[in-house]
N, C-alpha and C positions, 0 to 999 in steps of 0.2 A: 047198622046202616052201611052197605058199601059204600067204598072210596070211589071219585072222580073216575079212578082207573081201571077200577070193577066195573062200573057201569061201561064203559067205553067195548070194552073186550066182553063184555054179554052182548051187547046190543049187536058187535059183530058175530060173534056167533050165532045170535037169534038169525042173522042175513044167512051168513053159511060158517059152517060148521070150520071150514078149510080158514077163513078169514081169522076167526078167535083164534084158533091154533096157531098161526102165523108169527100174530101179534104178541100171545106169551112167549114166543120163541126167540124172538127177536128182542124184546126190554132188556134182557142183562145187558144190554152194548150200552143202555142209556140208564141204567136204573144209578150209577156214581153220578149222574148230572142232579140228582134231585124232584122232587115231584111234582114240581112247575114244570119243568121241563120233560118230565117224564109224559105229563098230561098232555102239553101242547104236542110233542112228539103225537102221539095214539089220538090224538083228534085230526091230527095232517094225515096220518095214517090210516081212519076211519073215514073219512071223504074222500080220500082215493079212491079207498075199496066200494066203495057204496057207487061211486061217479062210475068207475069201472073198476073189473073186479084181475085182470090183470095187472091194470098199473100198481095195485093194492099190493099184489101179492109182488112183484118186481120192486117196491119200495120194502117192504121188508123185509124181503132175501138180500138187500143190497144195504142194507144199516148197517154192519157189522163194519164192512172193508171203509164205508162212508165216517164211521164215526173216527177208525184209528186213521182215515187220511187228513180229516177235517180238523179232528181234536176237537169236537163238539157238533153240534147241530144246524149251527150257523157255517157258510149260507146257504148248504143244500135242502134244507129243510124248505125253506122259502123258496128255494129254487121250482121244489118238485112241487109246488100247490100251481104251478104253470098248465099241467096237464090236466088241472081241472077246467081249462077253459076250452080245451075243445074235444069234440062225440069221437073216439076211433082211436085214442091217442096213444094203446095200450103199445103197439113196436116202438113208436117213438122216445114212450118211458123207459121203455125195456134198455136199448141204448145208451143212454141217460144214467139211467143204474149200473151198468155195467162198465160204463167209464170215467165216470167223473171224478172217481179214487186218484183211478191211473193218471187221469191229465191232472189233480192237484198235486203227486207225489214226484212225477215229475216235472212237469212244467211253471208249477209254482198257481196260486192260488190267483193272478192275475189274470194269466193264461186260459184256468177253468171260466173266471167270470165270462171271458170274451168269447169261448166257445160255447157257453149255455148263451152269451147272448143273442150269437147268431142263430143259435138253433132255437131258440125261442121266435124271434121274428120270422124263421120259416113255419113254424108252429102253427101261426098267427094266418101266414098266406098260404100253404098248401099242403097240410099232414101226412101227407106221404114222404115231400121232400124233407117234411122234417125227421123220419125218419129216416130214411138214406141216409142224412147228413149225420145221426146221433149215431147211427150204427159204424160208421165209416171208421177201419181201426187210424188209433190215434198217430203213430207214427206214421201213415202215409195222408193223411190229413194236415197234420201241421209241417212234416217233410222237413226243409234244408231249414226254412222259410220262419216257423215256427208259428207263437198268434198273432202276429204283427201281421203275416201276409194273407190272413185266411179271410179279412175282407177284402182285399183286391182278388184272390182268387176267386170268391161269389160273386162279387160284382158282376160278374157280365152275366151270370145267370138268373138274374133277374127280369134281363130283356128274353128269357126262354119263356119264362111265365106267360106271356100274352099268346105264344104260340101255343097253349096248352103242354109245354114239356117239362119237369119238373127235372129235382136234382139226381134225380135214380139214374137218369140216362147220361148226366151232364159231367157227375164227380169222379169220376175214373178215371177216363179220357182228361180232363181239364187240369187234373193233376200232374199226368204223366206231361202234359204239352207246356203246367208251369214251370215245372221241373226242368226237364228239356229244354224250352226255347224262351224261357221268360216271358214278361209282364207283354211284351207287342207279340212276342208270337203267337199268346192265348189268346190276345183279342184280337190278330188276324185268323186264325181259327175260329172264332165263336162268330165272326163275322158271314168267316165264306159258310160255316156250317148251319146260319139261318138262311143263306140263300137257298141251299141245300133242301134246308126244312121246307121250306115258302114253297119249291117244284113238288117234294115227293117226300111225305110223313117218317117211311120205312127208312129209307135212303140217309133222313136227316138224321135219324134217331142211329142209326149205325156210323154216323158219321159222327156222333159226339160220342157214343163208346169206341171208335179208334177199332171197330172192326170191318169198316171197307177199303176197299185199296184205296179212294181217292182223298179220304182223311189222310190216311200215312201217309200217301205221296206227299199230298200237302204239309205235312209237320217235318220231313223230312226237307223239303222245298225252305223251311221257314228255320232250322236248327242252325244257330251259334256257331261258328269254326269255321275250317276248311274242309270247302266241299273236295271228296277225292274224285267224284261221278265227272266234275269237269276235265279233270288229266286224267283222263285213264290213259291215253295216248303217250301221254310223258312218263306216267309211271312203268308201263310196258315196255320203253326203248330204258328206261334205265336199268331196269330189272334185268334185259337182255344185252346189256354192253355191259355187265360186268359178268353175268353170270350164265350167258348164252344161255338163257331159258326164254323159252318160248311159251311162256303160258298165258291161257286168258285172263282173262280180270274179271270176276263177277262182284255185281253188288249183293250186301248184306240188305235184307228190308228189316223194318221193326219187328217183331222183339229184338230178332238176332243178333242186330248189333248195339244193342244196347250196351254194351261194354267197349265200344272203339275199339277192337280188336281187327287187324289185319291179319288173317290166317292163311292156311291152305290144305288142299286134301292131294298137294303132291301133281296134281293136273289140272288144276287153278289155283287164282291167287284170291279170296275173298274179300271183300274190302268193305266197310261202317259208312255213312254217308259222310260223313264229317268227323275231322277230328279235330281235334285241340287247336294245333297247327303244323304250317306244313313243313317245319322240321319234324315234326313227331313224324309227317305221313312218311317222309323220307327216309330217313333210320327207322322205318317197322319194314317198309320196302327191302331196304339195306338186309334187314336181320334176316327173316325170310326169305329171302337169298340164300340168308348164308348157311339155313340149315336145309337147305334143298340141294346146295352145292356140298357141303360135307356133311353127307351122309347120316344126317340125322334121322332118316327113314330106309337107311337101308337095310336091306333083305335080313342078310347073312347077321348082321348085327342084331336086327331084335328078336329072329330065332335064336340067340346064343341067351339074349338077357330072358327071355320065356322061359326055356329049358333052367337058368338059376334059378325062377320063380319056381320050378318045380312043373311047368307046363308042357306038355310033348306037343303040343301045336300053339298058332296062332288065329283067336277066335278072328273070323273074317265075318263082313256082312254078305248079301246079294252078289252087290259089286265086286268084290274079291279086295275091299277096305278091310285095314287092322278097325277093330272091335276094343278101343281100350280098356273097357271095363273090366272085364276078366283078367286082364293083365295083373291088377293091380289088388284085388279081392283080399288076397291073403292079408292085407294090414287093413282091413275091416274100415274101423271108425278111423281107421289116423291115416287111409288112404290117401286123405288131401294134401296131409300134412309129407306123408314122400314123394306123392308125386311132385309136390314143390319142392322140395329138395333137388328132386330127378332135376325138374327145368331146371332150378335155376344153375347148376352144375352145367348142363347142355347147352344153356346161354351161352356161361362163360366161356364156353370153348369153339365154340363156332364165334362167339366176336373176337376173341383173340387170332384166330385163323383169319377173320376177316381184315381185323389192324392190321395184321400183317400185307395183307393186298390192298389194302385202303386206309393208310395210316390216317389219322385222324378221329377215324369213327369212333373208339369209343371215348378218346377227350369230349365231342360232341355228346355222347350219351349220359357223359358225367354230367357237362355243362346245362343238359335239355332235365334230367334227374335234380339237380340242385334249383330249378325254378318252377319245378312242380311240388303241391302240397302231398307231402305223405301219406297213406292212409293212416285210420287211427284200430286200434285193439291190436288183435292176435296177426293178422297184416304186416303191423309195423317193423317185427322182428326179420320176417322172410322179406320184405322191402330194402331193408337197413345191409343182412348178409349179403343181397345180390350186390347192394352199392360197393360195401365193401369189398367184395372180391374186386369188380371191376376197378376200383383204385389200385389196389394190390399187385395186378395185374402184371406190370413190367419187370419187381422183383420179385415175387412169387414166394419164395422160400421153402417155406414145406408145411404151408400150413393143409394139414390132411391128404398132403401131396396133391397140392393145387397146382405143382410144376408138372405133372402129370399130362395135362389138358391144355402144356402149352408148345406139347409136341407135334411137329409137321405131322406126323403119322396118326395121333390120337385118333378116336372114335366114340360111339355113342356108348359103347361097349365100358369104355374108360372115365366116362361120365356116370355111368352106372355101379361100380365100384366103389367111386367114391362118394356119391350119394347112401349106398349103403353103411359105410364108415360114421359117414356123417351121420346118418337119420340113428344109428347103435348110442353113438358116446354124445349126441347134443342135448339142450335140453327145450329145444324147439315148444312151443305153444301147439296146441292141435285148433286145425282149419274147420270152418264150416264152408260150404260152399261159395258162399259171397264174400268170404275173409280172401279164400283160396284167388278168387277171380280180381280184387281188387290189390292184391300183392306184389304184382307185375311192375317193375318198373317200366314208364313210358317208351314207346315203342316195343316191346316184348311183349309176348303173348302165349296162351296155353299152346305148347306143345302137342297135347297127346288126350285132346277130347275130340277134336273133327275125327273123324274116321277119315283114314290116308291110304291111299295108293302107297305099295311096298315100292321101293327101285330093288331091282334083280341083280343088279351089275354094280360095281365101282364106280368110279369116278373116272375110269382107264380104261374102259373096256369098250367102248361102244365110237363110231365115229359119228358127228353132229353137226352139218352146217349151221355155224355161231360162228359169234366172233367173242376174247375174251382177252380181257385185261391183265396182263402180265404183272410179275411182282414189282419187275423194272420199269413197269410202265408204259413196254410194248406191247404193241395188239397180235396176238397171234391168228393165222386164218380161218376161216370155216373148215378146212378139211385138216387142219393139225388140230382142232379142239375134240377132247376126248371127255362126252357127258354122260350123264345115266339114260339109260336104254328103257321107254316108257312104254316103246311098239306094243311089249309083249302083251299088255292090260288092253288093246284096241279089240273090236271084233270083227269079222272079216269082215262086214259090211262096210265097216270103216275105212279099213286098210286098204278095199277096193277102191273106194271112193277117194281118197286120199291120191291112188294110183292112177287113178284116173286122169287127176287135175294135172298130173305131172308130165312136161313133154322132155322127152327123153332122145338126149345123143344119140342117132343108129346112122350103120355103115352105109355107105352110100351103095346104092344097089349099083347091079351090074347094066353094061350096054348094050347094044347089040353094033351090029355092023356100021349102023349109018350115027350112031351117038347116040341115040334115044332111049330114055330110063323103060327098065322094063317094071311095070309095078302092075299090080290086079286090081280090077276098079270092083267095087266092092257096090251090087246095087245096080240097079238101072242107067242106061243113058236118060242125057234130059230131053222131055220130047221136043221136036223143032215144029215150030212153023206154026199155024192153023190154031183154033181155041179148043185145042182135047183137055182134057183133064189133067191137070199138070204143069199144063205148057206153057213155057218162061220163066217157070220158079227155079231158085238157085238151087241145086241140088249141094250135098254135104263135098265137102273138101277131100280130095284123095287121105284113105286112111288103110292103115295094115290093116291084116287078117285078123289081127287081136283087136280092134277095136279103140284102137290110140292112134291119133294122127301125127303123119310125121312131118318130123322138123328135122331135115337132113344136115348136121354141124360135124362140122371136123374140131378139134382143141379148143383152145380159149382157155379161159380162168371161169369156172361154173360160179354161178352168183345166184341164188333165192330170189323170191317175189311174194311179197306179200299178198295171197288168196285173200278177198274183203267177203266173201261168199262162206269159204269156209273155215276164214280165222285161222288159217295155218298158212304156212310158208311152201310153194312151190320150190322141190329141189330141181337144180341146173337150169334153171327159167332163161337167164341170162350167158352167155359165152362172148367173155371181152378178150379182145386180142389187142397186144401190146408188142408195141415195133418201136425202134430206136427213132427220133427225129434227125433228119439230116436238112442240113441246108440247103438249097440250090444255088443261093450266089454270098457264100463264106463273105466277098469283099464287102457286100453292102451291111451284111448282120455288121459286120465288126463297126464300122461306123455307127452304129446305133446304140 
């Protein structure tokens, strides 16, 4: 007479042939539990596959990893007879099977109750969303937050329900904005994104996956810190009174700045919407300065470090941007790991150059680094080196000839040396990409992933209306400042235009006998009198042959003007003349 368990595994196989198979396959994971348990097991196991014939087969492909996480059958066993209560359920098991190992092994078996719990009452109200939700991997599920937050982060998705939208469209987006902006800014999200809903189906639904502009704006609107988007004006004159640069300031949008990072491609400054605060925003301002003012993109310098790679060019994009990628090819998998080496060497020597002109900085960097949380893994070692050096910093010694990089004349060139030294004889961790990106200490940021405008020239080569902060503390003028030379990267389009906007010192033309400028009118007279076609409108302002109007000035001190049209500086806009003060009645000043 067969056993309980004989019958069970024919009667599946009388259904399909695939079901028996299964189920013998699967028993050794439970046949040490005994044959009570073996039975009950293969009857949970046979109403699945009979209810449907996917969850059948997803429940015992998934006993194996369930039994060694559970250490018996309890409570997933119980768990899975859920799916017997509703028609379609077979994605949502599928899910279900395939994670509820991972969330007891690690999150601990509390953790699994509270996510089968939820995902059982969505089960209950709308089978799709409950699969979304069992499908969703577990690390961006339970996130910082862990099970403790994963009902407040549904909650508000419950009010989706009545609009007919479930959690397919809801759990992406809702995460990245708990993550982001916390408990008020999800529900001022979930808020405006039912308004959203209520006008226009498509509009609302791409508004809770965080793929139209006016979702981002809004989460951006709604994110924790300091906004930089409110000073860009402040950060620009600062930027420009220490390091006579003139660049613009663009914002990063979502994804991109998802790392706070203040960058640059050499001919702007990037900027995150928010950062931390606004000492960080200021020391990233500071830093980025300071490798744009010494040469940490220049020409002649990373042709010398290519040609070490073994490289006879520099890979360029469209633009005529350094291409980092191929720079770096030859160390394969541990690429990340020198290129963090590279920065944080490059760091250290550009803030060192900078203390020197702005003593203080990097005490603040120490002080802004010591009140921020560290990262954790492979992070923490390239986190810990950069701090250390920068402590190290004023005696230096010779560690890997770190006095090296703390010469006036150093370069990137010299940064690169001893990153090779270093990346040879350490025994650094190797990076993954988000190890790589999280490494940085605050305010610091990748070097050598934006593709960059090369500078062609020194630091000596070029003259620049700026103005720039001395080591003594004086301001030296526009026309003794000696910056990198960007012209060359413009396209004549530009340069024209640029030309254009400019009014330019010329000699005073000649006279004739009775005193009168001799100049060529350029155009028509304007007609007089009568309503002909034309007549009385202002005609254009005397202008040269070339097409520039003039503005006839003898000397002065040439002074810029801010273009708001075209974001750049008008050279000699201004000519101030300066004369002694004299008194006219000596006796009265003296009495006053």
């Amino acid at each position: 007479m067969p056993s309980s368990r004989e019958k069970i595994i024919n009667e599946l196989s009388a259904v399909s042939y695939v079901g028996g198979r299964e189920a013998s396959a699967a028993l050794p994971a439970v046949e040490s539990l005994g044959t009570k348990a073996v039975e009950r097991y293969l009857e949970t196991g046979r109403d699945l596959f009979l209810h449907d014939r996917e969850v059948g087969k997803h429940f015992f492909h998934g006993t194996a990893a369930l039994m060694e996480a559970f250490g018996g059958l309890d409570p997933w066993l119980s768990q899975a007879r859920i799916f017997l209560s509703q028609r379609g359920s077979g994605p949502a098991a599928e899910g279900y099977f395939d994670q509820a190992s991972t969330i007891r092994r690690r999150w601990g078996l509390d953790a699994e109750a509270a996510w089968f719990g939820i995902g059982a009452q969505w089960l209950g109200a709308h089978t799709e969303s409950a699969a979304a939700y069992f499908h969703m991997p577990a690390e961006e599920l339970f996130g910082s937050w862990g099970a403790a937050g994963l009902q407040t982060l549904l909650k508000p998705a419950e009010m989706l329900l009545q609009k007919r939208m479930g959690l397919r469209a809801y759990l992406k987006g809702a995460i990245t904005m708990y993550e982001r902006c916390g408990l008020d800014g999800l529900n001022q999200w979930v808020m405006g994104g039912i308004d959203v809903l209520n006008a226009n189906r498509r509009r609302g639904e791409a508004w809770f996956r965080l793929e139209s502009d006016e979702s981002r704006q809004f989460m951006q609107s709604v994110l924790p810190g300091f906004h930089l988007g409110h000073h860009e004006r402040f950060f620009s004159m600062m930027l420009q009174a220490w390091t006579g640069l003139h660049l613009p300031i663009e914002r990063l949008e979502w994804p991109d700045s998802h790392h706070n990072f203040v960058e640059t491609d050499g001919k702007a400054v990037y900027i995150p919407p928010v950062m931390a605060s606004r000492e960080k925003a200021i020391l990233s301002f500071y830093h980025i300065g300071a490798h744009l003012s010494f040469d940490s993109y220049n020409e002649q310098g990373l042709r010398l470090i290519a040609q070490e790679l073994g490289q006879t060019t520099l890979a360029q994009d469209a633009q005529g941007r350094i291409v980092w990628t191929t720079l770096f090819d030859r160390y394969g998998d541990n690429r990340w790991k020198f290129q963090r080496i590279f920065d944080i060497f490059e760091d250290v020597r550009v803030d060192v150059a900078l203390d020197q002109r702005m003593p203080g900085y990097i005490a603040r960097l120490q002080k802004l680094s010591q009140t921020t949380t560290p990262p954790e893994g492979s992070a923490l070692a390239y986190w810990q080196l950069a701090l250390q050096l920068s402590e190290k910093q004023p005696d230096a010694n010779s560690f890997y000839g770190f006095s090296a990089l703390m010469r006036g004349d150093s370069t990137i060139v010299d940064s690169f040396h001893l990153a090779l030294k270093y990346y040879a004889s350490s025994n650094m961790p190797s990076l993954t990409w988000i190890d790589y990106l999280t490494s940085y200490l605050p305010a610091h940021s990748p070097n050598m992933i934006r593709p960059v405008y090369m500078f062609g020239q020194k630091v000596s080569d070029t003259n620049h209306n700026t103005l720039q902060i001395n080591q003594d503390g004086s301001f030296s003028r526009f026309s003794d400042m000696k910056t990198v030379d960007r012209e060359r990267s413009d396209t004549p389009m530009e340069i024209e235009r640029q030309n254009s906007s400019m009014i330019t010192p010329r000699k005073r033309p000649k006279q004739d006998s009775k005193g009168l400028k001799i100049q060529r009118r350029v155009g028509t007279p304007p007609a007089r009198g009568g309503r002909s076609s034309g007549g009385g409108l202002p005609q254009p302002a005397q202008i040269n042959e070339d097409g520039l109007h003039e503005n006839i000035v003898d000397g002065g001190i040439l002074y810029p003007e801010w273009d708001y049209k075209t974001c750049r500086y008008k050279a000699g806009w201004a000519h101030v003349y300066e004369r002694p003060l004299r008194e006219k009645d000596a006796m009265s000043s003296s009495k006053h």
